[in-house]
Biopython code that builds the backbone (N, CA, C, O; Angstrom):
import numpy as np
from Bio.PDB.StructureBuilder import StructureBuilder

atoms = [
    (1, "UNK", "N", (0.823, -1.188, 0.000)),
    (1, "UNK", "CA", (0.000, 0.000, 0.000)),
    (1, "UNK", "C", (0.868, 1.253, 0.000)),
    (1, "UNK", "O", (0.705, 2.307, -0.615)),
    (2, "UNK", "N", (2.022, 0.805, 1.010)),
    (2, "UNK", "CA", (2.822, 2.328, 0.814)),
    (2, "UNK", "C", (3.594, 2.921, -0.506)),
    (2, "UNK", "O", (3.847, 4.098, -0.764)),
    (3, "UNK", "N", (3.925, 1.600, -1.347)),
    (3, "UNK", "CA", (4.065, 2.123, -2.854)),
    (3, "UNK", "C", (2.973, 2.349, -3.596)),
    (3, "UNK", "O", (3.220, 2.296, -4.801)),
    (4, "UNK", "N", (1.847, 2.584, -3.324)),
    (4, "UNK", "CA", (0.284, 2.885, -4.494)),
    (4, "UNK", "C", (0.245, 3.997, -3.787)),
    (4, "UNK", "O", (-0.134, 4.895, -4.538)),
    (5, "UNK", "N", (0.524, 4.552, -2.302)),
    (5, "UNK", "CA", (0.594, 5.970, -1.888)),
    (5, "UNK", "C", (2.002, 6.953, -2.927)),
    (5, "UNK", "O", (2.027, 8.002, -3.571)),
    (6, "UNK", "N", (2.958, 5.901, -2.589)),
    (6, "UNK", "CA", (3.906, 6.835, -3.227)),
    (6, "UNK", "C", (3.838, 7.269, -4.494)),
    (6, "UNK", "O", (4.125, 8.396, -4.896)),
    (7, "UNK", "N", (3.357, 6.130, -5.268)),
    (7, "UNK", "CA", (2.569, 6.411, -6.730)),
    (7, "UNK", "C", (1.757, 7.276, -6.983)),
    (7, "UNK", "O", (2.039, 7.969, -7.961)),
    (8, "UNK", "N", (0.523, 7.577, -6.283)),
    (8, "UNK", "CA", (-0.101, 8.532, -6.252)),
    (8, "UNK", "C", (0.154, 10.152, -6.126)),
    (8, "UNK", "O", (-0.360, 11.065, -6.772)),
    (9, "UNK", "N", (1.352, 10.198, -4.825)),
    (9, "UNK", "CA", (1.688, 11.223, -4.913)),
    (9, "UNK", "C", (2.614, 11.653, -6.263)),
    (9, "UNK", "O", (3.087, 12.789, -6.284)),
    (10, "UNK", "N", (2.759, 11.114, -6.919)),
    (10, "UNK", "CA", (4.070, 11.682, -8.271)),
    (10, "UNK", "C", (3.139, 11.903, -9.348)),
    (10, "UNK", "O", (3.141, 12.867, -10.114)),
    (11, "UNK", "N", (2.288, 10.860, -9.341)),
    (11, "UNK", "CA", (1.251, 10.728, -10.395)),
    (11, "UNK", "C", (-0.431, 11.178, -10.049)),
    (11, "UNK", "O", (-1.076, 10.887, -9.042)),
    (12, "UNK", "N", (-0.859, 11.953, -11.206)),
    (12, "UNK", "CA", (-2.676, 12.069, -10.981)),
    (12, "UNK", "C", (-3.044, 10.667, -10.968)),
    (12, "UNK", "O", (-2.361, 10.034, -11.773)),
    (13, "UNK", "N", (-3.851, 9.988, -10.361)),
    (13, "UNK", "CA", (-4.302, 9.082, -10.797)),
    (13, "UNK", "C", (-5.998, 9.543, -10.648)),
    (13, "UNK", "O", (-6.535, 10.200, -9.757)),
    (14, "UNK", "N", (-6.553, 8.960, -11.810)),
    (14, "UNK", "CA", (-7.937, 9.239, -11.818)),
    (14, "UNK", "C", (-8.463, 7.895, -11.446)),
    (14, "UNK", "O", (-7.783, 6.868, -11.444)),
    (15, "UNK", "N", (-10.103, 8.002, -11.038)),
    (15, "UNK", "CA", (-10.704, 6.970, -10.167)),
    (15, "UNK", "C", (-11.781, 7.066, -11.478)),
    (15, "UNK", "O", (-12.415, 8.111, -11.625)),
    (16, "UNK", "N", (-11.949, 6.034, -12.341)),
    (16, "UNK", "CA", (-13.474, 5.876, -12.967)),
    (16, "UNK", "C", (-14.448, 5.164, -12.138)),
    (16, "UNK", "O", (-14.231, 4.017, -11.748)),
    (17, "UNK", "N", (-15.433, 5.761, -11.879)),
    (17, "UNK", "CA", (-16.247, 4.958, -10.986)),
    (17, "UNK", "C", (-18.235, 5.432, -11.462)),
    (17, "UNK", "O", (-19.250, 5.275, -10.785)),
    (18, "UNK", "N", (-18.077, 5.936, -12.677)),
    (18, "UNK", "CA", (-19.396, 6.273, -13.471)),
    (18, "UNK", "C", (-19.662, 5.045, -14.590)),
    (18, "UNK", "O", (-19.169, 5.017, -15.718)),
    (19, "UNK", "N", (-20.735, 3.840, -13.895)),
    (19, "UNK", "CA", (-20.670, 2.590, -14.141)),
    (19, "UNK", "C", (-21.489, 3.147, -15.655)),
    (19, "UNK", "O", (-21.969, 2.089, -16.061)),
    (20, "UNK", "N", (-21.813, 4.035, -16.486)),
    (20, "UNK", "CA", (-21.847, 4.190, -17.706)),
    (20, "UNK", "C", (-20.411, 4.114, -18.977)),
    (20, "UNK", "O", (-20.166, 3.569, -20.053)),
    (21, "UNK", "N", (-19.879, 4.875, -18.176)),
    (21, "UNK", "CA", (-18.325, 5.236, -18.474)),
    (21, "UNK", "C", (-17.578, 3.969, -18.848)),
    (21, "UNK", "O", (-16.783, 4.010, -19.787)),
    (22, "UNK", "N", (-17.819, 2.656, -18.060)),
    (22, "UNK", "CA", (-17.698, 1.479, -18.158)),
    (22, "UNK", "C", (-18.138, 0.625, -18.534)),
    (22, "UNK", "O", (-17.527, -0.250, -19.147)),
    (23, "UNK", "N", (-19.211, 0.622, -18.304)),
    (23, "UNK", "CA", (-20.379, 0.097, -19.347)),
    (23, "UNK", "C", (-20.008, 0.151, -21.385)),
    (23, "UNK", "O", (-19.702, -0.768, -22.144)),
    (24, "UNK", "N", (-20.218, 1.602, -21.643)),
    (24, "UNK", "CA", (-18.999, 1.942, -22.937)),
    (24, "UNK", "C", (-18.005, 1.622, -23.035)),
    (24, "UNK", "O", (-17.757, 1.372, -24.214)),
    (25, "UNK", "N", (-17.195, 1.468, -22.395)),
    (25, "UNK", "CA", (-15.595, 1.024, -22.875)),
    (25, "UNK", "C", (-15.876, -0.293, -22.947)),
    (25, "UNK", "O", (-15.508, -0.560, -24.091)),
    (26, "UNK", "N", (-16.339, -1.418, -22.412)),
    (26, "UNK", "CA", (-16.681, -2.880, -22.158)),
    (26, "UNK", "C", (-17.140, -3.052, -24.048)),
    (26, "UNK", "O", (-16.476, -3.675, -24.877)),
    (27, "UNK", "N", (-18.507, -2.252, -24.319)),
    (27, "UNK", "CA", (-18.350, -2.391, -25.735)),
    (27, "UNK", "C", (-17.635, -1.829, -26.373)),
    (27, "UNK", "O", (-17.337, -2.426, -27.407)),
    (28, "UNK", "N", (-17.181, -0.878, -26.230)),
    (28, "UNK", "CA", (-16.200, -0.440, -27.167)),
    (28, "UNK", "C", (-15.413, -1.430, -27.347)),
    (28, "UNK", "O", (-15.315, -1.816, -28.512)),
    (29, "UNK", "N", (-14.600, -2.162, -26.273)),
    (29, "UNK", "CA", (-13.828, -2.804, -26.388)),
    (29, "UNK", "C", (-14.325, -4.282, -27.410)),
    (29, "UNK", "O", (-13.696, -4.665, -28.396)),
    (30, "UNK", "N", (-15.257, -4.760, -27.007)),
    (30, "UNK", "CA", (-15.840, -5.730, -27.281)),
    (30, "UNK", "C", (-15.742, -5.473, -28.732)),
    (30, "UNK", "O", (-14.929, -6.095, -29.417)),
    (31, "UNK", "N", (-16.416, -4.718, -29.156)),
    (31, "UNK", "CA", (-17.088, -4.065, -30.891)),
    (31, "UNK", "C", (-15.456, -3.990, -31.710)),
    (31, "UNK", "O", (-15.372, -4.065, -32.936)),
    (32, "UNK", "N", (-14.282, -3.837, -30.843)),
    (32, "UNK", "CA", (-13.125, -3.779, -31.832)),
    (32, "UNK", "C", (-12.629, -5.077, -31.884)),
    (32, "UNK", "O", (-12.039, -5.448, -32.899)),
    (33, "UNK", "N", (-12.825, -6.014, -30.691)),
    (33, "UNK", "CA", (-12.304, -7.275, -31.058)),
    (33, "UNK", "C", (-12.809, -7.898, -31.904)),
    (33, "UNK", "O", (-12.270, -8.899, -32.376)),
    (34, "UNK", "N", (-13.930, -7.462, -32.279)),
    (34, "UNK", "CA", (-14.881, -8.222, -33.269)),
    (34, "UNK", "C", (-14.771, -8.223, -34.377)),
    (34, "UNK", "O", (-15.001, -9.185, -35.110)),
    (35, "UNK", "N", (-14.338, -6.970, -34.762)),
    (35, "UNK", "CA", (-14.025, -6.309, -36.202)),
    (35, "UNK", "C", (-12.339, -6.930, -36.039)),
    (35, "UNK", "O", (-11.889, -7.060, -37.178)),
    (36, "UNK", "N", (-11.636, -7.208, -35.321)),
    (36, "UNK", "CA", (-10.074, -7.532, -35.337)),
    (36, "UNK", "C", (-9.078, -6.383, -35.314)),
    (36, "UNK", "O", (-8.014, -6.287, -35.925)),
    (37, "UNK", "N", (-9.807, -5.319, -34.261)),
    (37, "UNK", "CA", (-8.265, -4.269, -34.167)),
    (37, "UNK", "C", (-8.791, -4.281, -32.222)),
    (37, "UNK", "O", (-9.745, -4.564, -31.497)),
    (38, "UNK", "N", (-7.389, -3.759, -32.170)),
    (38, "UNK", "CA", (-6.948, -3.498, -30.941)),
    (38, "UNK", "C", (-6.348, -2.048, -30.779)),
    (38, "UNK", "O", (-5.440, -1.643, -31.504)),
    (39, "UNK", "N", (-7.039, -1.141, -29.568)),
    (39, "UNK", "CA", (-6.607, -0.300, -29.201)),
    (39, "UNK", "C", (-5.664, -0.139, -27.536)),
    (39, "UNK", "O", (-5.423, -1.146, -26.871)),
    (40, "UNK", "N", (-5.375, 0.804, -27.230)),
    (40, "UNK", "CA", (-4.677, 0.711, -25.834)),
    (40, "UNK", "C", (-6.210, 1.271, -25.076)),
    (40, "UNK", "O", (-7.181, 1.885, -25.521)),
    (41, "UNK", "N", (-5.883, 0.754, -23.823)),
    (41, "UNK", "CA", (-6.777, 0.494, -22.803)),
    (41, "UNK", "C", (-7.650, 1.895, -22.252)),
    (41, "UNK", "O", (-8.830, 2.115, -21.979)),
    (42, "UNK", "N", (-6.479, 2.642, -22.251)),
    (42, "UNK", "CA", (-6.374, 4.055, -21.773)),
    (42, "UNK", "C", (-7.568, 5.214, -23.150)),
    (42, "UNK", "O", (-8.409, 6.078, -22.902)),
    (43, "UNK", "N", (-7.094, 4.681, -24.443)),
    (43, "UNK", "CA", (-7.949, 5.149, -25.278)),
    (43, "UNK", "C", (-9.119, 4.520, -25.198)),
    (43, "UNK", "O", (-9.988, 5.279, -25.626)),
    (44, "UNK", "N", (-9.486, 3.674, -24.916)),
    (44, "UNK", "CA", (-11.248, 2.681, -24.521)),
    (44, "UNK", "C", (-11.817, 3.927, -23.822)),
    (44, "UNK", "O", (-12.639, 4.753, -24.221)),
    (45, "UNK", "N", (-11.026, 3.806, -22.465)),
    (45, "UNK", "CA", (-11.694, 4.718, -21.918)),
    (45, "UNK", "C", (-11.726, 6.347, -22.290)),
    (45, "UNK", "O", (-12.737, 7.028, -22.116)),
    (46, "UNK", "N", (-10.859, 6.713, -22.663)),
    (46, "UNK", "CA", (-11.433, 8.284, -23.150)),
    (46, "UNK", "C", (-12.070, 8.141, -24.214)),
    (46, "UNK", "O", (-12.660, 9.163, -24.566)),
    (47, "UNK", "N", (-12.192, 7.180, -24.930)),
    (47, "UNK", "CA", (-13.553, 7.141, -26.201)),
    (47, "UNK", "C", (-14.565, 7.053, -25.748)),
    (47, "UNK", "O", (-15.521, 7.705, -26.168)),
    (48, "UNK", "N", (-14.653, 6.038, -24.550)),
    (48, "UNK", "CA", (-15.990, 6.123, -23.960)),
    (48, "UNK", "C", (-16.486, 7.304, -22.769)),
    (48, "UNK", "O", (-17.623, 7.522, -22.350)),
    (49, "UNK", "N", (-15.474, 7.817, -22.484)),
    (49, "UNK", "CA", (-16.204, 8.850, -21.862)),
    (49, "UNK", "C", (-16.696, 10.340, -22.694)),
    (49, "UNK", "O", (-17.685, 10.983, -22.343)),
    (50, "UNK", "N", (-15.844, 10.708, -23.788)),
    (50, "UNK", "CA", (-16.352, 11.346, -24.547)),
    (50, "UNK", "C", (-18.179, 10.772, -25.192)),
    (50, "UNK", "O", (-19.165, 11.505, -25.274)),
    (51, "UNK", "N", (-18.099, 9.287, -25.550)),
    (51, "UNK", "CA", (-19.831, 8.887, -26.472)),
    (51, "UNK", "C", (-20.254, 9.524, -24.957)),
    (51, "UNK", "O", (-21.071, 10.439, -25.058)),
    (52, "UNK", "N", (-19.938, 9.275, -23.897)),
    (52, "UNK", "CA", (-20.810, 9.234, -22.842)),
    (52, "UNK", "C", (-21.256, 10.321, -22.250)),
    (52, "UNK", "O", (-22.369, 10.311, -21.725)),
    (53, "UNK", "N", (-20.362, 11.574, -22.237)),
    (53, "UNK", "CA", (-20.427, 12.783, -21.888)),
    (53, "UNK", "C", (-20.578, 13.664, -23.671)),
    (53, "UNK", "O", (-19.989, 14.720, -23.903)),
    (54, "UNK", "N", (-21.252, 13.119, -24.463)),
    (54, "UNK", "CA", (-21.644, 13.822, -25.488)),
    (54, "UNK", "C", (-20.216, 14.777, -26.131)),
    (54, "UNK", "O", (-20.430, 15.869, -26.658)),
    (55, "UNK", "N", (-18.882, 14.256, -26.020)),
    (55, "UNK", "CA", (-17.773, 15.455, -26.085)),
    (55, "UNK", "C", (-17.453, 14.885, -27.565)),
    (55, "UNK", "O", (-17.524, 13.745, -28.024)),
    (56, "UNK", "N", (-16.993, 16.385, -28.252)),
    (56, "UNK", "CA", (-16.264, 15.993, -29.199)),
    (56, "UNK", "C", (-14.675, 16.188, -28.261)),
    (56, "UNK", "O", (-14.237, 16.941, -27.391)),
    (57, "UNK", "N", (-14.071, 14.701, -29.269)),
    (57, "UNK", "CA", (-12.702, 14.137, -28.804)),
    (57, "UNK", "C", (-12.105, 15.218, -29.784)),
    (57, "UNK", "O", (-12.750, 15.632, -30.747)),
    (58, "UNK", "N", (-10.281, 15.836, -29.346)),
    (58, "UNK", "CA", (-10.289, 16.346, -30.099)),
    (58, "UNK", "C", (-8.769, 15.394, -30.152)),
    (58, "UNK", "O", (-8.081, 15.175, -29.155)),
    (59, "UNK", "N", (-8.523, 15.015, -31.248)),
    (59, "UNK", "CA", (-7.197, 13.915, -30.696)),
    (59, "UNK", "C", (-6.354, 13.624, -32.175)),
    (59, "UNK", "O", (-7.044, 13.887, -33.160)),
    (60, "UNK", "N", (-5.179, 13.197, -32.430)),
    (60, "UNK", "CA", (-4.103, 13.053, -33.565)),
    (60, "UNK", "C", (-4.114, 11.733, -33.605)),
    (60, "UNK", "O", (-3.713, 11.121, -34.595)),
    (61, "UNK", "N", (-4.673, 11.021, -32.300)),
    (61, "UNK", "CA", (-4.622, 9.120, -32.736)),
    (61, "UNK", "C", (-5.327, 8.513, -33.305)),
    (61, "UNK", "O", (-6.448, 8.284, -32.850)),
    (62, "UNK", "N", (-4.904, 8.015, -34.556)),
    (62, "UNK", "CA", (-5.587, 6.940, -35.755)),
    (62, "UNK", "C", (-6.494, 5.930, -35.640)),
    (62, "UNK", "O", (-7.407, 5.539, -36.366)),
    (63, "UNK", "N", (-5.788, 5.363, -33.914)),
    (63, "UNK", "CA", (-6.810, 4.500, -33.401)),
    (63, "UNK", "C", (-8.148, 5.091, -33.084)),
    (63, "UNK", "O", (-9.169, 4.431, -33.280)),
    (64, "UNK", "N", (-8.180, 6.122, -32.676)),
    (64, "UNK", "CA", (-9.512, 6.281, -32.403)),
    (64, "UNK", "C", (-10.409, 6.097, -33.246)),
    (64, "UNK", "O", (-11.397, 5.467, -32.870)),
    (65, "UNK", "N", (-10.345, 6.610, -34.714)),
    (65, "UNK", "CA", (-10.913, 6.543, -35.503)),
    (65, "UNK", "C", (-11.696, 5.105, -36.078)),
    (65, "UNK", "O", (-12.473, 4.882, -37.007)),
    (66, "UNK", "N", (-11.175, 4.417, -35.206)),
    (66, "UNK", "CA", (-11.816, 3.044, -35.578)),
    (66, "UNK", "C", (-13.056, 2.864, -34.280)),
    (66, "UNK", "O", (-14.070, 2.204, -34.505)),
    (67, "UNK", "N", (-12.890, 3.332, -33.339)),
    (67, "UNK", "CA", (-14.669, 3.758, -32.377)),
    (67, "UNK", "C", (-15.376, 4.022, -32.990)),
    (67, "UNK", "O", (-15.279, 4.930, -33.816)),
    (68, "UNK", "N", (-16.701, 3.060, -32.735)),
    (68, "UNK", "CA", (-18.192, 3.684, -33.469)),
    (68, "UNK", "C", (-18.627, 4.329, -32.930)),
    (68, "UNK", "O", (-18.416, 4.064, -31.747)),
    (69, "UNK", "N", (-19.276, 5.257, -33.062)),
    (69, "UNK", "CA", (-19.920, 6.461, -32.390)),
    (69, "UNK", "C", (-19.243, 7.764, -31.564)),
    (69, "UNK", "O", (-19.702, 8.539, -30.725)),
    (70, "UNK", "N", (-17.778, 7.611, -32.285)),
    (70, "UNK", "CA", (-17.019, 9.230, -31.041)),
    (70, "UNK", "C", (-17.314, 9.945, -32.579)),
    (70, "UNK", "O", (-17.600, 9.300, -33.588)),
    (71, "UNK", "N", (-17.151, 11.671, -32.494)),
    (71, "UNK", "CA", (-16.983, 12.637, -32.973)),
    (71, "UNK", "C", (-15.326, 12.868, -32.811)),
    (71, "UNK", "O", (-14.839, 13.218, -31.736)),
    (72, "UNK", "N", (-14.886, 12.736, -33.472)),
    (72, "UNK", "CA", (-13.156, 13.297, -32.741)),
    (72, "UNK", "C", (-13.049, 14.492, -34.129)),
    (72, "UNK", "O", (-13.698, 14.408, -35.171)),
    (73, "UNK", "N", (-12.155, 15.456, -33.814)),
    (73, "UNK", "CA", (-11.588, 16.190, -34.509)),
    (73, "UNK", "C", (-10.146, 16.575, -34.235)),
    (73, "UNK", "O", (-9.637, 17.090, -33.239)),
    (74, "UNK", "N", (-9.616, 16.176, -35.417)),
    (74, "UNK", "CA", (-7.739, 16.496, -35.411)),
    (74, "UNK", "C", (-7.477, 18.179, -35.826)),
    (74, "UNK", "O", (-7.514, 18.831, -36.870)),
    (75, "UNK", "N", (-7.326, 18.331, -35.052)),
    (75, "UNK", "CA", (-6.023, 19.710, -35.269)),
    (75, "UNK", "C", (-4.936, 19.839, -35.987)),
    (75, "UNK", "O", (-4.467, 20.692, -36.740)),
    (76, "UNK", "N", (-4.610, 18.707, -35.554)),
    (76, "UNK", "CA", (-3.059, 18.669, -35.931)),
    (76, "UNK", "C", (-3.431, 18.329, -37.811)),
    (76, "UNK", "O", (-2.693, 18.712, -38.719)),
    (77, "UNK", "N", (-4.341, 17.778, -37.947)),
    (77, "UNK", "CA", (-4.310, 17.700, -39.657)),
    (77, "UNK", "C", (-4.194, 18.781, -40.508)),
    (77, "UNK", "O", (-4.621, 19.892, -40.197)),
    (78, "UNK", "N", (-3.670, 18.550, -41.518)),
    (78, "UNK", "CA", (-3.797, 19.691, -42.313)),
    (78, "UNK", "C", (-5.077, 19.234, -43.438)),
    (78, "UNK", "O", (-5.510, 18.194, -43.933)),
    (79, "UNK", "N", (-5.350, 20.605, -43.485)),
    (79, "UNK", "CA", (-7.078, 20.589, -44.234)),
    (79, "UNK", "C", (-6.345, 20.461, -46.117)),
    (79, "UNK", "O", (-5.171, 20.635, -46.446)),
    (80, "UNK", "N", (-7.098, 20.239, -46.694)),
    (80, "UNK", "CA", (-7.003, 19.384, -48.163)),
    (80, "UNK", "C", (-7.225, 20.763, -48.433)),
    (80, "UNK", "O", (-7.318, 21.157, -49.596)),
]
sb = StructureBuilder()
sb.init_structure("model")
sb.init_model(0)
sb.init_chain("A")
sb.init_seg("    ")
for serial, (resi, resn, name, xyz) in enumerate(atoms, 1):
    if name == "N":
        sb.init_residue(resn, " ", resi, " ")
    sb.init_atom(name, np.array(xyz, "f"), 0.0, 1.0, " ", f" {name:<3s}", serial, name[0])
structure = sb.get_structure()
C-alpha cells in the first residue's frame, strides 16, 4: 500500500467509478475485437467517456478513428 501511496503522490491518478463510463468502454472494447483491431486500454476509456459525456474528442490518434460512435476532430491535420 505504501508504494500505491507513493505512486499517487508523483502521479494524478484518476478513479473511474461512473458505471456508464464502463459500461462503454466494455463495448467499445468488445465491438473492436470483433471487427479484429486493438486499441490501448487508456484510449477505450477516453472514447468512452467522450460517447458518454456527449464530447467531441479532439485527438491526432488513428486508433480512435476506428470507435463507433465518437466525434473526434484532429487539429493537428492539415485541411485538403
Amino acid at each position: 500500500m505504501a508504494e500505491f501511496n507513493q505512486f499517487c503522490q508523483i502521479y494524478k491518478v484518476l478513479l473511474i467509478d461512473d458505471l456508464e463510463i464502463i459500461e462503454n468502454a466494455c463495448k467499445i472494447h468488445v465491438d473492436l475485437q470483433r471487427r479484429g483491431f486493438t486499441i490501448q486500454e487508456q484510449d477505450i476509456f477516453i472514447a468512452a467517456t467522450a460517447i458518454t459525456r456527449g464530447l467531441i474528442l479532439v485527438s491526432n490518434d488513428s486508433d480512435l478513428e476506428r470507435v463507433q460512435g465518437i466525434v473526434l476532430e484532429n487539429w493537428a491535420k492539415e485541411e485538403s
